[in-house]
Backbone bond lengths (Angstrom), bond angles and torsions (degrees), N, CA, C in turn:
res aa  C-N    CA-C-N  psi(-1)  N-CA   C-N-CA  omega(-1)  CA-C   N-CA-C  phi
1 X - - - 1.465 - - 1.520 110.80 -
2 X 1.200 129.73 -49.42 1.276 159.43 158.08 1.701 113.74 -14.66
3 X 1.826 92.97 -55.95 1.312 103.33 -179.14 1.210 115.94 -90.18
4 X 1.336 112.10 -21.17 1.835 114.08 -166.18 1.475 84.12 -78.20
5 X 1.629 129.23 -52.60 1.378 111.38 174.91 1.661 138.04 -62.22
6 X 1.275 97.53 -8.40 1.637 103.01 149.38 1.544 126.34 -58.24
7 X 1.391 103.55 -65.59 1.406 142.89 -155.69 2.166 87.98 -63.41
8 X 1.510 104.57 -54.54 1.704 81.44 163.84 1.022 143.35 -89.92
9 X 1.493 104.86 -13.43 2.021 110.70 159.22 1.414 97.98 -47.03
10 X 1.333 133.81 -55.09 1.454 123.48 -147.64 1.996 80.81 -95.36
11 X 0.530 160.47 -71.39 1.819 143.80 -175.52 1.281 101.79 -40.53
12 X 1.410 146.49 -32.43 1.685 139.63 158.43 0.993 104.42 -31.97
13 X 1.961 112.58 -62.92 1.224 117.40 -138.22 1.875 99.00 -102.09
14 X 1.041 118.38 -5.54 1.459 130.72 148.64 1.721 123.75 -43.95
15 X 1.580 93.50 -76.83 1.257 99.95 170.92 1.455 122.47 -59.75
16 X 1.638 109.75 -13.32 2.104 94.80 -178.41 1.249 99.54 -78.98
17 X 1.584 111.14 -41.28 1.188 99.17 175.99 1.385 149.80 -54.14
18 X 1.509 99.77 -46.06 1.416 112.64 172.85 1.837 109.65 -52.37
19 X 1.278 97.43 -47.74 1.719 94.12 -164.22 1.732 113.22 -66.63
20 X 1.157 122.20 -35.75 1.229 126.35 173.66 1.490 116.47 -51.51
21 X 0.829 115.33 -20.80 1.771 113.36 -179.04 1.860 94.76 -86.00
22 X 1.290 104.81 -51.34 1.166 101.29 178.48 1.620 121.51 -39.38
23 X 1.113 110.68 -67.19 1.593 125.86 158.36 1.736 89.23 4.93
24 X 1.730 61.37 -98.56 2.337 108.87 -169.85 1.979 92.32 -21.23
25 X 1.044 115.44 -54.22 1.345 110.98 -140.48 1.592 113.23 -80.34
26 X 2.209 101.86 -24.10 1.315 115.01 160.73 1.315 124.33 -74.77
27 X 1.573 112.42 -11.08 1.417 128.04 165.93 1.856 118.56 -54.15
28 X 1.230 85.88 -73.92 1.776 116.71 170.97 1.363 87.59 -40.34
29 X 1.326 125.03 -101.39 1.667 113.30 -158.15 1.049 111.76 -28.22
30 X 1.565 132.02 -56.21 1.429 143.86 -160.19 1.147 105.37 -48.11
31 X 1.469 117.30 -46.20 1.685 122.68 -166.29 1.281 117.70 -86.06
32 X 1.880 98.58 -19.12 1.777 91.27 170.35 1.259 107.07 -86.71
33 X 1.183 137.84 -16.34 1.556 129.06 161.15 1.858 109.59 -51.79
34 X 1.102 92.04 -66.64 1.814 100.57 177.16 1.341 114.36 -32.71
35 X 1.497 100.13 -40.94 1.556 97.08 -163.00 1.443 108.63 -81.61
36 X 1.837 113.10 -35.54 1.400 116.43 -172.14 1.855 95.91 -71.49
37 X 1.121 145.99 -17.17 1.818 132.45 163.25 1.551 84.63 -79.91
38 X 1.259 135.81 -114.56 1.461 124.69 -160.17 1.409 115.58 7.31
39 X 1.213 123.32 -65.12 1.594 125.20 179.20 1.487 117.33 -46.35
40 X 1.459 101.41 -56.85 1.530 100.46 -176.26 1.602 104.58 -75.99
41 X 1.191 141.60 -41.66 1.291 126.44 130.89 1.510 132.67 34.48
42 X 1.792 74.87 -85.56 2.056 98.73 -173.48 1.426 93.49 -82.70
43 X 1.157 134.18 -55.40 1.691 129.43 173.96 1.600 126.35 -51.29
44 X 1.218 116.36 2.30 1.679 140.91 -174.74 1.589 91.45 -64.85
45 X 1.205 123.80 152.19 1.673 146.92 160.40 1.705 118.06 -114.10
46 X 1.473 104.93 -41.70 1.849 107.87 172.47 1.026 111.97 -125.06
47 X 1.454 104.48 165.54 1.691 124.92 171.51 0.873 133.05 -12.06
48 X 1.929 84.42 -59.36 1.897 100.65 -164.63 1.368 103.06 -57.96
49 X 1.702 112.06 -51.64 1.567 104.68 173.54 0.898 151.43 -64.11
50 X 1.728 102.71 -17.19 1.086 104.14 169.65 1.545 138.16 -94.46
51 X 1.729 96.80 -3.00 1.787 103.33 141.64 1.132 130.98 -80.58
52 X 1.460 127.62 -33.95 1.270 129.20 -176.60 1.510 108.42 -81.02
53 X 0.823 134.14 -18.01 1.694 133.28 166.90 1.693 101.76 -77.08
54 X 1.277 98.17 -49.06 2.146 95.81 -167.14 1.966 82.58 -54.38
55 X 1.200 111.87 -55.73 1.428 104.88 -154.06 1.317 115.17 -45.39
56 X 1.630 112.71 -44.33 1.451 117.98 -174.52 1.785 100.93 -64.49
57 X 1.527 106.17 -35.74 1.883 87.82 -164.80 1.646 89.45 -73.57
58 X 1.261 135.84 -54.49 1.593 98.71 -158.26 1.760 113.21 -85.55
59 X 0.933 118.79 3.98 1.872 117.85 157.89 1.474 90.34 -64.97
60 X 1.268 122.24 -57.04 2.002 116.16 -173.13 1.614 101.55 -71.28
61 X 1.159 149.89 -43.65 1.487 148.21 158.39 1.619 104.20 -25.79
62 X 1.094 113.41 -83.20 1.145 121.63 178.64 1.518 127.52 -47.21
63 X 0.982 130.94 -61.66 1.500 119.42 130.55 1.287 126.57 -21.55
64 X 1.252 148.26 -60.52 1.275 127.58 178.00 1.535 127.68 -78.09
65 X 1.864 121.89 -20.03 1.059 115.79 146.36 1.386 144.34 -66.23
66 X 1.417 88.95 16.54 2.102 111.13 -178.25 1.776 77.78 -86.14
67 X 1.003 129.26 -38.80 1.719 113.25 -147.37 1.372 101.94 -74.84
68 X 1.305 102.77 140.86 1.697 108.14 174.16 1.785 111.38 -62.00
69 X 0.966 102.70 130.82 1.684 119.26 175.28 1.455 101.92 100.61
70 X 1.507 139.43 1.84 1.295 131.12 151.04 1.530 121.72 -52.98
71 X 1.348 119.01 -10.91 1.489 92.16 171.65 1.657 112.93 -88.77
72 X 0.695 136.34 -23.02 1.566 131.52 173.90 1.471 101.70 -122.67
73 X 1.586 124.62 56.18 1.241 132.29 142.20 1.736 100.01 -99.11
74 X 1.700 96.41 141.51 1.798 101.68 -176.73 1.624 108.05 -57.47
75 X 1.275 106.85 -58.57 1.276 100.77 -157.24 1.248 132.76 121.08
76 X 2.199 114.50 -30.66 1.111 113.05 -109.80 1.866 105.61 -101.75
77 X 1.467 103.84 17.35 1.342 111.97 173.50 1.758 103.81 -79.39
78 X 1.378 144.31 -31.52 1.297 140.10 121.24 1.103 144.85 -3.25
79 X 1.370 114.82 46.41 1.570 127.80 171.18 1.442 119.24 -77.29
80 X 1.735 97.69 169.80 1.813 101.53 -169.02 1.222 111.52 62.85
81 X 1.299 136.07 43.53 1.400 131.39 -160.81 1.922 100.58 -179.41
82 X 1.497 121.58 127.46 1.418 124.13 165.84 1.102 123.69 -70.69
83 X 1.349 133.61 108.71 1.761 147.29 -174.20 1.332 84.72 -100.83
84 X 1.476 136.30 82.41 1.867 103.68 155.80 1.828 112.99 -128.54
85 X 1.037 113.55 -171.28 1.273 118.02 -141.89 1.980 97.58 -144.75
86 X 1.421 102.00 128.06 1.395 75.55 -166.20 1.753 111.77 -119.89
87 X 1.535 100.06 130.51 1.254 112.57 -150.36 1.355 127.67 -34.22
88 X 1.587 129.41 8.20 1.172 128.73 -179.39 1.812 92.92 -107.80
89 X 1.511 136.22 4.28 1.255 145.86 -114.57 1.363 103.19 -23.41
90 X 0.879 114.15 96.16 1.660 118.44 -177.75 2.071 98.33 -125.18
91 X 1.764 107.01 -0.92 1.221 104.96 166.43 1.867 103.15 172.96
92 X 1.347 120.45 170.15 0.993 140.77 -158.76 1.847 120.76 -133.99
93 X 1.291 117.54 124.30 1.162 116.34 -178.97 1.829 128.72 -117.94
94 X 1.226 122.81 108.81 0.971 142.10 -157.43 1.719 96.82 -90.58
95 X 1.510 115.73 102.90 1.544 107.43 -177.84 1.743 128.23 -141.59
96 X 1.159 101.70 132.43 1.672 85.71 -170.28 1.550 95.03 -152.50
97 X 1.688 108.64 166.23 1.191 104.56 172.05 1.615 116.87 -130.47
98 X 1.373 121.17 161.83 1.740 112.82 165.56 1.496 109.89 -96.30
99 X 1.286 105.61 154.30 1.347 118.56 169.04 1.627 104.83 -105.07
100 X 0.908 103.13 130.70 1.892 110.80 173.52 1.355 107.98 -101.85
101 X 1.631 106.34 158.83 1.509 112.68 -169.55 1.441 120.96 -66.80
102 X 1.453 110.54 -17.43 1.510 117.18 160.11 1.466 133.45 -83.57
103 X 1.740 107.56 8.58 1.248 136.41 160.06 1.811 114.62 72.30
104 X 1.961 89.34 29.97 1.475 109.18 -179.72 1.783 88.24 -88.55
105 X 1.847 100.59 146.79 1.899 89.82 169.77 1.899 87.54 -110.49
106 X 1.845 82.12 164.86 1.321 98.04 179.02 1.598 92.15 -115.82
107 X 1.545 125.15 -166.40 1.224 138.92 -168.79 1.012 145.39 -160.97
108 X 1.196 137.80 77.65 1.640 148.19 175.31 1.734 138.58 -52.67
109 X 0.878 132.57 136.01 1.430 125.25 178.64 1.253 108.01 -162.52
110 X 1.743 125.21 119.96 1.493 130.35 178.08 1.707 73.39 -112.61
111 X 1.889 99.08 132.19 0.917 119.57 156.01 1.697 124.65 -88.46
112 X 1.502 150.13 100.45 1.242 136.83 -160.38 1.616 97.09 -114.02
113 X 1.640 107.25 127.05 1.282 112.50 -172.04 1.656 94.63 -110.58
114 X 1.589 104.16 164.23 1.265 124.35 -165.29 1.560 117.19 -60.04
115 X 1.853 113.45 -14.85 1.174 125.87 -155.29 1.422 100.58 -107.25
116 X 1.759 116.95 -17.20 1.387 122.68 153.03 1.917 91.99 123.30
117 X 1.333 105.20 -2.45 2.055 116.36 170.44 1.564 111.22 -56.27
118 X 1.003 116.60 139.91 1.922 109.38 -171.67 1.654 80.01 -139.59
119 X 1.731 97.61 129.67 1.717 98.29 -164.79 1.794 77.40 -132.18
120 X 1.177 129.45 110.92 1.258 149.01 159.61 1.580 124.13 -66.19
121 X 1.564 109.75 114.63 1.216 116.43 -166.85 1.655 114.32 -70.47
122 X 1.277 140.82 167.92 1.428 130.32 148.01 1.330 116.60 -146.96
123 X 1.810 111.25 117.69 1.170 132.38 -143.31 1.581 105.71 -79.97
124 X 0.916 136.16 108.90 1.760 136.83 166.76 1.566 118.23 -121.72
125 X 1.190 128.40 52.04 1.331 145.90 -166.44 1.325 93.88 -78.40
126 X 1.250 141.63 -41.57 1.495 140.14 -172.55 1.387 112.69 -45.95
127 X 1.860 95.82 -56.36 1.621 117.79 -163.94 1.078 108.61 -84.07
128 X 1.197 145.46 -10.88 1.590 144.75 149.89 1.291 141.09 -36.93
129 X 1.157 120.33 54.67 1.772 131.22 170.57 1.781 102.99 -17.92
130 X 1.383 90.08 133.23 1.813 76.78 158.70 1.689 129.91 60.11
131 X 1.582 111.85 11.81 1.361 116.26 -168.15 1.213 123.97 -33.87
132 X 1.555 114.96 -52.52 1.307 106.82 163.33 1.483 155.89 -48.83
133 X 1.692 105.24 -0.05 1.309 132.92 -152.76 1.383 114.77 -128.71
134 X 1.372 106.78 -8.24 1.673 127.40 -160.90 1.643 109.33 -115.64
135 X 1.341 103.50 136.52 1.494 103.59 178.43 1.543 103.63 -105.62
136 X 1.105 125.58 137.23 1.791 128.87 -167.72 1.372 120.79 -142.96
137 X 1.212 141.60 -174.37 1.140 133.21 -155.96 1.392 123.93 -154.98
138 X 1.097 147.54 -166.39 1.553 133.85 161.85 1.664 118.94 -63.60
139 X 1.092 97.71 -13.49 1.959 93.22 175.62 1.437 94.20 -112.61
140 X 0.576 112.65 6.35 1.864 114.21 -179.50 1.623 122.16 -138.47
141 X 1.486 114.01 43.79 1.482 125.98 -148.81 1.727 108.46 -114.34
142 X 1.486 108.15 110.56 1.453 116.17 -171.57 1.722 93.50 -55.89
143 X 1.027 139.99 142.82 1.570 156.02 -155.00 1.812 91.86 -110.26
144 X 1.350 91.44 117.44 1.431 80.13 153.28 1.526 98.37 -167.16
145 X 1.338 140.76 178.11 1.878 149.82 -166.21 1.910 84.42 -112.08
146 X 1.212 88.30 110.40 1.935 114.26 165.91 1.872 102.13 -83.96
147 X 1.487 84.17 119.68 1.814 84.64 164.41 1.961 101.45 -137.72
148 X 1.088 113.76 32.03 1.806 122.68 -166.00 1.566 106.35 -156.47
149 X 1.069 126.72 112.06 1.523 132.64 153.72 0.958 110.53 -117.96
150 X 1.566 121.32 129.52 1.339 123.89 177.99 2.048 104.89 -134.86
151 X 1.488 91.40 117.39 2.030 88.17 -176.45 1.170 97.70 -73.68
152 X 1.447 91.14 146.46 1.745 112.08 163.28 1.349 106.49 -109.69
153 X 0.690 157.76 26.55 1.375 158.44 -163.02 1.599 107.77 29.60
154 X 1.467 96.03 169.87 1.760 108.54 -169.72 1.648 107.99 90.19
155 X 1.112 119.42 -11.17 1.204 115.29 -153.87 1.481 117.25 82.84
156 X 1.215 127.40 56.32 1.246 135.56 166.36 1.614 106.56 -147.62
157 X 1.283 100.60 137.19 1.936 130.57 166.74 1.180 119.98 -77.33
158 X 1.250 142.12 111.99 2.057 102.64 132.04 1.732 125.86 -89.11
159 X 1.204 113.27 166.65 1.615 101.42 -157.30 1.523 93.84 -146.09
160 X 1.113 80.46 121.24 2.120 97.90 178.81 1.488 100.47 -80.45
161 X 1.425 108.20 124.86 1.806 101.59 169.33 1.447 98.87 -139.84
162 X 1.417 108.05 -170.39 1.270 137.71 178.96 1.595 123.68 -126.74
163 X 1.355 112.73 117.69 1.860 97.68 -173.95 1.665 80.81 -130.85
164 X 1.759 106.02 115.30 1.727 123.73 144.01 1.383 114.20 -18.35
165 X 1.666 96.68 -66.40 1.743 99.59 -168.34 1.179 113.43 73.93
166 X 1.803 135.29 -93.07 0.672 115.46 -176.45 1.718 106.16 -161.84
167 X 1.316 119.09 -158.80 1.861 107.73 179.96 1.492 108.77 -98.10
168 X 1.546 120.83 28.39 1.272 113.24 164.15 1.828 101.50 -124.51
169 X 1.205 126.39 -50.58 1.338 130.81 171.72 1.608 115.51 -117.17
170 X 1.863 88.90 153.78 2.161 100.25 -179.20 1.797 92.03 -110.61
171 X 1.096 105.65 172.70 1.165 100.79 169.78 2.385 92.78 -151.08
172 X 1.691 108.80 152.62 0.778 107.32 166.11 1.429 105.76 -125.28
173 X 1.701 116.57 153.03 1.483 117.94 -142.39 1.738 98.11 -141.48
174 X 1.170 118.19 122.79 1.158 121.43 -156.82 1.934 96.73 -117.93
175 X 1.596 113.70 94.46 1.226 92.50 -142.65 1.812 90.46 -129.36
176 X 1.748 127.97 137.95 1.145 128.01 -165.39 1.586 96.83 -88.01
177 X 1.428 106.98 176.31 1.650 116.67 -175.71 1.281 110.86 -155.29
178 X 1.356 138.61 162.09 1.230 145.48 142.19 1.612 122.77 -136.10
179 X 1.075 126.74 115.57 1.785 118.94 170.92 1.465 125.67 -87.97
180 X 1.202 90.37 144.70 1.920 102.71 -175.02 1.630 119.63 -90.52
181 X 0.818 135.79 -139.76 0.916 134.94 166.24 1.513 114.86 -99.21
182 X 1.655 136.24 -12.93 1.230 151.14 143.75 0.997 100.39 -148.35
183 X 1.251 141.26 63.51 1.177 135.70 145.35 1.777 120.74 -150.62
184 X 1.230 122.54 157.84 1.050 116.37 163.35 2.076 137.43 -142.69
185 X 1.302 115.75 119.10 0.911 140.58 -128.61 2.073 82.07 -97.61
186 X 1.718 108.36 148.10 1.446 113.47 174.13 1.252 105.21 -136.26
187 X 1.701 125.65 155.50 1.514 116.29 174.72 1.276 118.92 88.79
188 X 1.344 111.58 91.49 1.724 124.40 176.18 1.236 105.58 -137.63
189 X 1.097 111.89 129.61 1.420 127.39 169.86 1.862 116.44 -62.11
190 X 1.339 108.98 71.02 1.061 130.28 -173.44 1.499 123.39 -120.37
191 X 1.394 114.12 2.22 1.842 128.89 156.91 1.403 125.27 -78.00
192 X 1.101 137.42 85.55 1.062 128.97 176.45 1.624 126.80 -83.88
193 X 1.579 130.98 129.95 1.137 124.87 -150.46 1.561 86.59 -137.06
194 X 1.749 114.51 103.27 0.898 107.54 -164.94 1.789 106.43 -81.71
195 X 1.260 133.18 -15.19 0.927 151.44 172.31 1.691 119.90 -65.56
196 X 1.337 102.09 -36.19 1.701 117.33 170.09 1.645 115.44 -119.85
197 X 1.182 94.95 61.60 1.439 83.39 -171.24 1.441 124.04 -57.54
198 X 1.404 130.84 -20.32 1.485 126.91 162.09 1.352 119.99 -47.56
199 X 1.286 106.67 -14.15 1.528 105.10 -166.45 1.341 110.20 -96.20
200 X 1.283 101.95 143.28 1.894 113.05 -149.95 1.924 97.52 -132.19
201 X 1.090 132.55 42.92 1.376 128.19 -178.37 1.759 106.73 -65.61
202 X 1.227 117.65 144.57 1.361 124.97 170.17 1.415 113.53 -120.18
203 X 1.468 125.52 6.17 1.322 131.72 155.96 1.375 115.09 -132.87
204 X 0.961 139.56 179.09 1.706 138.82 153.83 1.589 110.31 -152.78
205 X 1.829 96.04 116.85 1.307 108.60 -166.13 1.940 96.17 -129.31
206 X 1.595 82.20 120.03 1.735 91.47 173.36 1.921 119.95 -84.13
207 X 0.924 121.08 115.95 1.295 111.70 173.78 1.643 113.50 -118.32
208 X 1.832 107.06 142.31 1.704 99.97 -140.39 1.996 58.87 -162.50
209 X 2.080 88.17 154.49 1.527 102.37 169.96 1.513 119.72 -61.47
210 X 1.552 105.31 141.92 1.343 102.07 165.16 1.637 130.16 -42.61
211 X 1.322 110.94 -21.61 1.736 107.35 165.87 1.205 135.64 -56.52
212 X 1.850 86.73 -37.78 1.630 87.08 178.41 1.247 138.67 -86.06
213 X 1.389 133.10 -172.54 1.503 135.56 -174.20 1.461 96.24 -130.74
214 X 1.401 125.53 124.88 1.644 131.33 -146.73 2.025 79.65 -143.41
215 X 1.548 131.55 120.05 0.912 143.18 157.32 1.767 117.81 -69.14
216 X 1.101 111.00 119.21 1.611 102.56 -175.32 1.555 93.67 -138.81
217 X 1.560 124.28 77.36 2.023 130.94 165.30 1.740 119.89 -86.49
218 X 1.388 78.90 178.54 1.457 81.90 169.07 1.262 100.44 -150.50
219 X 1.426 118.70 133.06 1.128 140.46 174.94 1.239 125.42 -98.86
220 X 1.217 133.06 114.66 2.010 136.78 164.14 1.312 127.87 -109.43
221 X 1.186 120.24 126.68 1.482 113.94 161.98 1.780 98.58 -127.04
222 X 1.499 104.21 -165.69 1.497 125.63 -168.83 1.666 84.52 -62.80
223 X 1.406 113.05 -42.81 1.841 92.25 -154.86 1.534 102.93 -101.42
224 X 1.417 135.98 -27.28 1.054 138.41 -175.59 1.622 123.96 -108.28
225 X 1.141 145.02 153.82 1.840 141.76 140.64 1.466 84.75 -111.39
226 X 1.643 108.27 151.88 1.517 137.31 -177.70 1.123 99.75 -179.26
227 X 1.542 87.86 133.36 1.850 111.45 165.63 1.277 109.61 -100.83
228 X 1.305 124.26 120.60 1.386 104.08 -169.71 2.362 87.02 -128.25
229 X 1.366 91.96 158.54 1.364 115.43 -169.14 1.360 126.20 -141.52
230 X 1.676 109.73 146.75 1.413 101.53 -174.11 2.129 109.74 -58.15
231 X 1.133 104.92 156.27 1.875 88.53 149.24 1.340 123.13 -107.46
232 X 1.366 115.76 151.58 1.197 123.59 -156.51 1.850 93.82 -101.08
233 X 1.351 102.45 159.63 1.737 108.83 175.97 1.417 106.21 -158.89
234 X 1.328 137.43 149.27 1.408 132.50 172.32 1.320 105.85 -66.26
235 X 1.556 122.17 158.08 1.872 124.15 157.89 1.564 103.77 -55.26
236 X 1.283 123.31 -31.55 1.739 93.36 -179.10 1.928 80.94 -152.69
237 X 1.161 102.95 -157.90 1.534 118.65 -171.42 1.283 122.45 -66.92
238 X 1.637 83.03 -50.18 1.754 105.69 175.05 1.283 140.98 -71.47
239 X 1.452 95.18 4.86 1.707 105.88 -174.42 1.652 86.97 -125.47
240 X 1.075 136.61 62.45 1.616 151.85 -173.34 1.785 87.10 -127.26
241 X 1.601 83.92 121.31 1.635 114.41 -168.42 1.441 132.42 64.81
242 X 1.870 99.89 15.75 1.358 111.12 168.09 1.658 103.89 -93.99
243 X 1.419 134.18 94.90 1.348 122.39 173.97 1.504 115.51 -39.68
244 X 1.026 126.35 -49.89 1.648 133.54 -179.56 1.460 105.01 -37.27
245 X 1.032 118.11 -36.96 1.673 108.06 -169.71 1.793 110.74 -123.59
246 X 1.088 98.36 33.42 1.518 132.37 159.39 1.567 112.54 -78.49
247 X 1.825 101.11 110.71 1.546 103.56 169.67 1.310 119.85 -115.15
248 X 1.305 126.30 -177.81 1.967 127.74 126.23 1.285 112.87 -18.48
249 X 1.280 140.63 155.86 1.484 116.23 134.98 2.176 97.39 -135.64
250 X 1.252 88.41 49.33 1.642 112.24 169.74 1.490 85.12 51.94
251 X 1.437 151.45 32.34 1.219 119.81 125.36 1.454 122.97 -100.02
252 X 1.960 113.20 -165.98 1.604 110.09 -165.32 1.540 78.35 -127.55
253 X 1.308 110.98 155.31 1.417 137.28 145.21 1.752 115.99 -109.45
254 X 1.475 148.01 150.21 1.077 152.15 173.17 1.493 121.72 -152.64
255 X 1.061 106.96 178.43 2.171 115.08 -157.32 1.937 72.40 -149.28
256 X 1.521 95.01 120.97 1.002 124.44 164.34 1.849 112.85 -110.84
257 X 1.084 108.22 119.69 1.544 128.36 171.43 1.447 114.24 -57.61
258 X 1.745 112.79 98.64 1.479 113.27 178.35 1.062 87.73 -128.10
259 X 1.692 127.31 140.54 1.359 133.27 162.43 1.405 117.98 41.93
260 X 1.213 110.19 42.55 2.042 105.82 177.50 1.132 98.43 93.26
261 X 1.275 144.51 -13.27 1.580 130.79 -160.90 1.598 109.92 -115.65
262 X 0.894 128.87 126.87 2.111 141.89 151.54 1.517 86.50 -56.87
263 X 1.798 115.01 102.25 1.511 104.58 151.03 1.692 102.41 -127.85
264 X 1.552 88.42 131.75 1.654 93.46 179.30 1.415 115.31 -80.89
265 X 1.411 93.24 162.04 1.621 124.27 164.86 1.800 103.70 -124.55
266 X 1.398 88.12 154.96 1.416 93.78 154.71 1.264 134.92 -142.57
267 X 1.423 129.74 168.97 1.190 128.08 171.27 1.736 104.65 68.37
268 X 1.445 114.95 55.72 1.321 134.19 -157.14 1.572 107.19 -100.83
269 X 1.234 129.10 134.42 2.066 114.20 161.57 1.557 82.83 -96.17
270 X 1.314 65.56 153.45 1.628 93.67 176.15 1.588 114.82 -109.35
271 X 1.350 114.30 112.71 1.523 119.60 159.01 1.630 114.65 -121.47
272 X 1.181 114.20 158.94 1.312 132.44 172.32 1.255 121.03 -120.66
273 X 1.760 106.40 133.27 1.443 121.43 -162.77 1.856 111.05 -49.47
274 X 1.023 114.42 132.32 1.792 101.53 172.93 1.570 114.41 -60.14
275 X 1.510 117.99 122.29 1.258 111.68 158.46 1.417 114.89 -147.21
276 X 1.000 102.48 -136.63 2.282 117.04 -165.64 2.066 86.90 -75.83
277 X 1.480 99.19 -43.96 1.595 90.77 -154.78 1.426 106.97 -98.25
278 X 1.840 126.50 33.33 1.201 112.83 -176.29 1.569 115.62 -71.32
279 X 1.126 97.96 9.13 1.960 97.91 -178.80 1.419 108.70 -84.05
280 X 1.211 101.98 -28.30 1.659 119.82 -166.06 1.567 106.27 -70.82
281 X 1.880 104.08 -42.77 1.875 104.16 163.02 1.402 141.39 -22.71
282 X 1.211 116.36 113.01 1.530 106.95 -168.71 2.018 87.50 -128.80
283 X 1.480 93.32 118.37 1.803 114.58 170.14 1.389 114.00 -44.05
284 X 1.024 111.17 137.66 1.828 99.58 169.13 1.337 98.86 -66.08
285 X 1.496 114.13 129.97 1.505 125.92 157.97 1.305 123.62 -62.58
């Protein structure tokens, strides 16, 4: 008895082993396929290619995040592209964008949740009246490259991104979330402007000239979360409500986290609490 119960502890521990490579190893191929369209992809000059390549990588994306052990496979031969993971991992965001020959970007996002659901974004940022004002959805999803998840609890995000836009203005997009059970929902009235209080934004998206370099972090310690951001100003008076000639003007504005709510301040210095990880601090640029 003794031995037969040896003999299948070690065939348990046989089979975990053996099969896990298996996994891993249908992974690996998968991603060097992914990666060899991605490349030609990023090496594309026109349209045609640069739809008909996006198309093949996320029909192959999607497919390979069906495979069991894709959610905490790296990925990490997949560059130019957002792999992140969001700190409660309760899900995963797969994100990238195209540039078109008229130097308009387009926008992708496979959402991969922890339960193995892949809820696919579809980017219409153009056709959006009023973005800031609008609540939207996965077929109706302002486009932008996520490199920030931060939980709010309840099941709600906010999500630091980046949208190209286009070869005259960038814009960075500070944008809330919630997921369903296949679906996923954008736009909560979660800005608070204690100064305007009518004002009801459910995103906040800066748009500033393509020259510039516009800081958009997030900062945590034990006592605070803050998003803190460059502020934007025209080059002179007269170009007020031309985004294109929208800069820095070396100060910060930020949305400090009270009770569920982004309520801004502005015109803020920025210090950080002393602790173990002040080396780790990086200034808004």
């Amino acid at each position: 008895m003794k031995k037969a119960l040896i003999l299948s502890i070690a065939t348990i521990m046989l089979l975990s082993f053996t099969s896990k490579p298996e996994v891993n190893d249908q992974l690996i191929a998968e991603e060097l396929e992914l990666d060899s369209v991605f490349k030609k992809l990023r090496k594309s000059y026109q349209n045609t290619d640069f739809v008909n390549y996006n198309k093949e990588f996320k029909a192959k994306m999607k497919e390979v995040l069906a495979i069991n052990g894709a959610f905490t496979f790296p990925f990490d031969s997949l560059q130019s592209m957002s792999k992140i993971t969001s700190p409660d991992e309760e899900f995963r965001l797969f994100n990238w964008n195209v540039e078109m020959e008229n130097g308009m970007n387009n926008f992708f996002c496979l959402i991969l949740k922890k339960d193995g659901t892949i809820i696919e974004l579809k980017d219409n940022y153009r056709n959006i009246i009023s973005p800031e004002l609008k609540t939207l959805s996965q077929t109706n999803w302002y486009g932008a490259c996520y490199y920030k998840i931060i939980p709010m609890g309840r099941g709600k995000y906010t999500l630091l991104g980046w949208n190209g836009k286009d070869d005259i203005t960038t814009q960075k997009v500070i944008e809330t979330m919630s997921l369903g059970s296949r679906n996923a929902k954008f736009g909560f009235a979660l800005f608070n402007f204690p100064d305007q209080p009518r004002v009801k934004k459910k995103r906040i998206i800066l748009e500033y000239s393509n020259e510039a370099y516009v800081s958009l972090k997030h900062f945590e310690t034990k006592k605070q979360s803050q998003i803190v951001f460059s502020h934007l100003s025209p080059s002179t008076k007269q170009m007020e409500g031309y985004p294109q000639y929208y800069y820095p003007d070396l100060s910060y504005d930020r949305f400090v986290l009270k009770k569920g709510k982004w309520v801004f301040e502005s015109d803020v210095t920025i210090k950080n609490d002393k602790s173990k990880t002040d080396d780790l601090f990086n200034a808004p640029e």
